[in-house]
C-alpha positions, -999 to 999 in steps of 0.1 A, spaced: 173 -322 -191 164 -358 -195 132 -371 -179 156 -401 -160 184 -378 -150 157 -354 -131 142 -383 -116 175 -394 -101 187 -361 -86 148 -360 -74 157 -396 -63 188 -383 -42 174 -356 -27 142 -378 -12 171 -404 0 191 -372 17 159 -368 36 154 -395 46 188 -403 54 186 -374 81 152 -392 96 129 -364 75 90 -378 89 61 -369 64 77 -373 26 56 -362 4 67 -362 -35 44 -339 -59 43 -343 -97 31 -306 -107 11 -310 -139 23 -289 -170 -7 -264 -174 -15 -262 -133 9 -225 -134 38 -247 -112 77 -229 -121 86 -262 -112 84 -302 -124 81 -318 -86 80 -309 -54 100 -332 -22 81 -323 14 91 -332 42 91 -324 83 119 -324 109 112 -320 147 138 -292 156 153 -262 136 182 -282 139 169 -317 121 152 -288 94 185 -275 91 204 -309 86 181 -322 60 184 -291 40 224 -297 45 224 -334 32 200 -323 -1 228 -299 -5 256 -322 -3 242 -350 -20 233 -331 -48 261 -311 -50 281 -348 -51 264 -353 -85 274 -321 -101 243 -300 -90 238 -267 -70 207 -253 -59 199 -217 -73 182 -208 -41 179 -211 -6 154 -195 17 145 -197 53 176 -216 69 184 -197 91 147 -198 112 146 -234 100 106 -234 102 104 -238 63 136 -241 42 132 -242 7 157 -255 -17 153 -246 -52 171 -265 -83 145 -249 -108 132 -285 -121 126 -293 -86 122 -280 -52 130 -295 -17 105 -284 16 116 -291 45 92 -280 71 88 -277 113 51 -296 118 36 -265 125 47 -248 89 40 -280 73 2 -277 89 -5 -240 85 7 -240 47 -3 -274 36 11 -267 -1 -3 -307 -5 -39 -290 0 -30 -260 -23 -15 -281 -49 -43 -311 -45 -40 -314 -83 -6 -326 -86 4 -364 -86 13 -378 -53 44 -406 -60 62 -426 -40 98 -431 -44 97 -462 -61 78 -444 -87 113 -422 -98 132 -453 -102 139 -455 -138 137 -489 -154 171 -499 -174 157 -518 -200 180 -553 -210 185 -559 -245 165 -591 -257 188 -624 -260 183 -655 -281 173 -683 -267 202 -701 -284 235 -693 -269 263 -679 -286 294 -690 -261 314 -713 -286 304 -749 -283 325 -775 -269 344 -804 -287 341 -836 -276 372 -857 -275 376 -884 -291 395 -912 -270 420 -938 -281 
């Protein structure tokens, strides 16, 4: 998968989040020889196993929008940590308490903290001329 097409669906699901008023976002960059299965990581807490439960729903539905499934989904149903998996990355959403006792930003310390303008992916615009080529005008000549 292209680089730019992971950091839009990674892009979608952090807007789905926050969408659903997700507090504490958190985006991880795993580093290739750190042992991570996975290329980032989206945290983020909710208040009530019901917020937990609609974040993980509007990840799910925005993503599945652009074409995309998730392969796995744990821990909905005691909405304390649900974990969405679409192999390249993973969504977290977490009850403050989970969030606390695991602190997976503490276990992976080494990975590169972003913020979502980082996954914005610049569209580069071809270079124009400083002369224009729009067809030049005539003048008229008057009798």
């Amino acid at each position: 998968m292209k680089k730019s097409e992971l950091k839009k669906q990674v892009a979608a699901a952090i807007q789905a989040c926050l969408e659903k008023k997700g507090e504490e976002l958190s985006i991880l960059e795993m580093e290739k020889g750190s042992g991570a299965f996975t290329d980032y990581f989206v945290l983020c807490s909710g208040t009530n196993p019901r917020q937990i439960q609609a974040i993980a729903d509007e990840v799910e539905l925005r993503l599945k929008a652009a074409g995309l499934r998730p392969t796995h989904v744990e821990g909905y149903k005691q909405a304390e940590w649900v974990l969405v998996d679409y192999v390249d990355f993973v969504v977290h959403v977490f009850s403050e308490k989970a969030r606390k006792f695991y602190d997976l930003e503490r276990l992976w310390k080494s990975a590169k903290r972003l913020v979502p303008a980082d996954l914005k992916t610049v569209v580069k615009k071809p270079k124009t001329s400083a002369v224009s080529s729009a067809p030049k005008k005539r003048k008229r000549k008057t009798a």
